[in-house]
C-alpha positions as CSV (number, residue, x, y, z in Angstrom):
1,X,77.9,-55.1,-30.3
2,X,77.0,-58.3,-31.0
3,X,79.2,-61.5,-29.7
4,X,80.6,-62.5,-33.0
5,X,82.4,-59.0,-33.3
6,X,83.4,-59.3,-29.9
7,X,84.9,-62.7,-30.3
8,X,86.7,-61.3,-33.3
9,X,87.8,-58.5,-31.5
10,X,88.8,-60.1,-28.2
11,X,90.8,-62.8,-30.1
12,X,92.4,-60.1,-33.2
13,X,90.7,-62.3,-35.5
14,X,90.4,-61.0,-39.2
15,X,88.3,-62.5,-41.2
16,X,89.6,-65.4,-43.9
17,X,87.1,-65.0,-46.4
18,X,84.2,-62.5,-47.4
19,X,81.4,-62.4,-45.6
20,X,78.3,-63.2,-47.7
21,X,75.8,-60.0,-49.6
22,X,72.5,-61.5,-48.2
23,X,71.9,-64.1,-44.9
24,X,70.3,-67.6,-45.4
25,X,68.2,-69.0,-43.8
26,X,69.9,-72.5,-43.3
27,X,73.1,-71.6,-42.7
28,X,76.2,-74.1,-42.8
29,X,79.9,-74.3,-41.5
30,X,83.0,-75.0,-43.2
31,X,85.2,-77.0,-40.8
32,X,87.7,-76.1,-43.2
33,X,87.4,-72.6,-43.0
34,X,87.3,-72.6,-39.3
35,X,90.8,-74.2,-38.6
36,X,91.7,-72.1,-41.4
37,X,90.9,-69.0,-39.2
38,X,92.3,-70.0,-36.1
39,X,95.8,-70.9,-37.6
40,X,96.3,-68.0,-40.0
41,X,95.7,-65.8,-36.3
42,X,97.9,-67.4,-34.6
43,X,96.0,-68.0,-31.5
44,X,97.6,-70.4,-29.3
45,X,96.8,-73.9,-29.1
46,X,95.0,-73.9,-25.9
47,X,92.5,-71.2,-27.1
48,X,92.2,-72.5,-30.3
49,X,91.6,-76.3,-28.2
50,X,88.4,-73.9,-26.2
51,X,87.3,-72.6,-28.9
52,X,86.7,-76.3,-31.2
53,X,85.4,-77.9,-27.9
54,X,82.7,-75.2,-27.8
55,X,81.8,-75.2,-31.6
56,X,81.8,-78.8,-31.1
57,X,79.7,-78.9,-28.5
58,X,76.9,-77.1,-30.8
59,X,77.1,-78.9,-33.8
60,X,76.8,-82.2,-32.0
61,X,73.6,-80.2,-30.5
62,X,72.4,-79.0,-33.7
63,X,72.9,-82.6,-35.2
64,X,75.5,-81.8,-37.8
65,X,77.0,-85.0,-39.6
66,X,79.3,-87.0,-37.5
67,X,82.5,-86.6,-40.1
68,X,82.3,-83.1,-39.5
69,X,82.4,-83.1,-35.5
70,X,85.0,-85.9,-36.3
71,X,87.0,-83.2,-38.0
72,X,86.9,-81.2,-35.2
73,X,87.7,-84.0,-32.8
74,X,90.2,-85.1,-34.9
75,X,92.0,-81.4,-34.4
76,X,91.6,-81.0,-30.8
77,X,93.2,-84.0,-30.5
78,X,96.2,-83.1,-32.6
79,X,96.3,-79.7,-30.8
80,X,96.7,-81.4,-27.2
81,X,99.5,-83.8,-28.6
82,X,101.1,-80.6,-29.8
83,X,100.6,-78.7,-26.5
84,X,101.9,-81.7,-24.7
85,X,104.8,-82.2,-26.7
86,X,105.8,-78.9,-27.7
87,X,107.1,-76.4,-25.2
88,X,104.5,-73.2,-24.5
89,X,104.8,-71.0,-27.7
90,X,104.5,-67.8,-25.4
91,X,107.2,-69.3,-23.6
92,X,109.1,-70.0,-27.1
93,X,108.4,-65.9,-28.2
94,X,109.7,-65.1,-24.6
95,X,112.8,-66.9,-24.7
96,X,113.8,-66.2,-28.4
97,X,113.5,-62.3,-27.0
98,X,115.5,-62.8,-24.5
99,X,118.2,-64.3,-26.6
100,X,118.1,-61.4,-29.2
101,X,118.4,-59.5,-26.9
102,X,121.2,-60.8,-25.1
103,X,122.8,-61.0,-28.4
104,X,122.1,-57.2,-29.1
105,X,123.5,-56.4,-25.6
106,X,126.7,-58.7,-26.4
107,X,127.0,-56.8,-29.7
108,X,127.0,-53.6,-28.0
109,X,129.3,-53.8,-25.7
110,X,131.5,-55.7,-27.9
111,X,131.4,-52.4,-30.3
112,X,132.5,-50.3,-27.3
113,X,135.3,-52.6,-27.7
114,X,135.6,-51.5,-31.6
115,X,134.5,-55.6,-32.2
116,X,131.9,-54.7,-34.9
117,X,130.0,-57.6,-37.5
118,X,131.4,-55.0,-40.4
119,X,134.8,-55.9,-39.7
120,X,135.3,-58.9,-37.3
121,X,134.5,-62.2,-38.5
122,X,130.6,-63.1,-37.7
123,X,131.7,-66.5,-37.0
124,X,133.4,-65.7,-34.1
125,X,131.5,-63.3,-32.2
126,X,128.4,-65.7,-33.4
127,X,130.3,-68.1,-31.1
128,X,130.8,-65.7,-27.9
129,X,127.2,-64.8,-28.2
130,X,126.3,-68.8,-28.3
131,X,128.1,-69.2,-25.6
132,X,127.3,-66.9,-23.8
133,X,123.3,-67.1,-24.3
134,X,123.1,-70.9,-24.5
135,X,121.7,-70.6,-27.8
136,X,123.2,-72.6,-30.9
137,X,125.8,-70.9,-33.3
138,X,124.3,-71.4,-36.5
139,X,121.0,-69.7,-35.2
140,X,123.1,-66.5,-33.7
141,X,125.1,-66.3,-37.1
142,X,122.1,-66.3,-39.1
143,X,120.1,-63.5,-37.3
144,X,123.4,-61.4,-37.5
145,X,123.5,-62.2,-41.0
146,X,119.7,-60.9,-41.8
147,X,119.7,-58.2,-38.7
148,X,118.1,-58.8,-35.3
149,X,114.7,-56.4,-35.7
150,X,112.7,-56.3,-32.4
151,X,108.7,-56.6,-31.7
152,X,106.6,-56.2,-28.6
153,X,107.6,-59.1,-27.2
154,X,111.5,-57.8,-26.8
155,X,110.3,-54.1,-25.0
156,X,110.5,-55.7,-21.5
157,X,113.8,-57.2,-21.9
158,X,115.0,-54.1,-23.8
159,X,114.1,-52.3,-20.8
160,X,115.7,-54.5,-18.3
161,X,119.2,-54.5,-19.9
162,X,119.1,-50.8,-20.6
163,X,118.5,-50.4,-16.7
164,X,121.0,-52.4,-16.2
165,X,123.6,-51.0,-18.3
166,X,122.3,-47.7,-16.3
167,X,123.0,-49.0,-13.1
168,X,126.5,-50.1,-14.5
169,X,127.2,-46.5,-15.6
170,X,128.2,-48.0,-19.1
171,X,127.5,-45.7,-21.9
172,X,125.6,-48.3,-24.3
173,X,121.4,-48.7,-24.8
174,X,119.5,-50.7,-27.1
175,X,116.9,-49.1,-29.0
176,X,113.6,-50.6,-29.4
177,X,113.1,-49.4,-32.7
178,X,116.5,-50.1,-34.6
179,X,117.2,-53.2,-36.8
180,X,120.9,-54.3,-35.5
C-alpha cells in the first residue's frame, strides 16, 4: 500500500475532489484544495498544523513560488492562534458529552418522578439541568427542544452513569442508541 493511501487511511481522509484519468508528468498543488481537505475532515488543529509544516517543508525544497508556501505559513499560523486561544476541541466533544449526558441522566430520573418534557414546562427542567451540569439554560432548552441523539464520543459516559445507576439499585439506563 502505498503512503498516500495510508495517510488517507490513517487520517479518515476522503478525498475532496476527483482524482485525475491519466498522471502528468509535472505535477502541481492546489493550496486551496489542501486546506480544503484538512477542514472538510475535521482533523484537529494540531495535525492539521504537522501536516502543512511537512508539505511546507517540500515545497520550499522543491522551489515552489513563495506566495504559495506563504499560504501555507499564513495557515499554520492561524491554526496555532486558534490552538492557543481556543480550548482543545477533543476536550470540547468530551465535555459537551458529558453534559448530554448528565442531562439525559437528569431527564430520567426526573421521569421516574412522572416530570416528563411532554408535559412539564421545558423551561424549567432546562433550568434544573443547567444547574445542575454548569451548562447554560438556553443551550439545555434547545437540545431538549431538537432531542439529545448520542455518538461515539458519549458511549463512555453512557457507561459510567448506567454503572452508577446499577450500583444505586435505581431502575433507570440510558440507551446508547435512543434519541431523547
Amino acid at each position: 500500500m502505498n503512503n498516500h493511501r495510508r495517510a488517507k487511511r490513517a487520517y479518515g481522509i476522503t478525498p475532496y475532489a476527483q482524482k485525475p484519468q491519466t498522471m502528468n508528468t509535472t505535477t502541481t498543488i492546489n493550496v486551496s484544495d489542501v486546506l480544503n481537505v484538512l477542514e472538510h475532515n475535521n482533523i484537529p488543529h494540531e495535525k492539521q498544523i504537522e501536516i502543512l509544516e511537512v508539505l511546507n517543508l517540500a515545497l520550499y525544497a522543491k522551489n515552489y513560488p513563495k506566495n504559495t508556501c506563504g499560504i501555507i505559513d499564513h495557515k499554520i499560523q492561524l491554526l496555532q492562534q486558534l490552538q492557543s486561544t481556543q480550548p482543545n476541541t477533543q476536550t470540547e466533544v468530551i465535555n459537551t458529552a458529558c453534559i448530554k449526558v448528565r442531562s439525559v441522566a437528569i431527564l430520567e430520573l426526573l421521569n421516574t418522578l412522572n416530570i416528563h418534557t411532554a408535559s412539564t414546562d421545558r423551561t424549567k427542567i432546562s433550568k434544573l439541568i443547567a444547574f445542575l451540569t454548569g451548562s447554560t439554560n438556553n443551550r439545555i432548552y434547545n437540545e431538549i427542544k431538537k432531542g439529545i441523539c448520542f455518538t461515539k464520543y458519549h458511549r463512555k459516559d453512557i457507561d459510567e452513569i448506567n454503572k452508577i445507576f446499577a450500583e444505586l439499585g435505581i431502575s433507570v439506563s440510558i440507551d446508547k442508541n435512543k434519541n431523547y
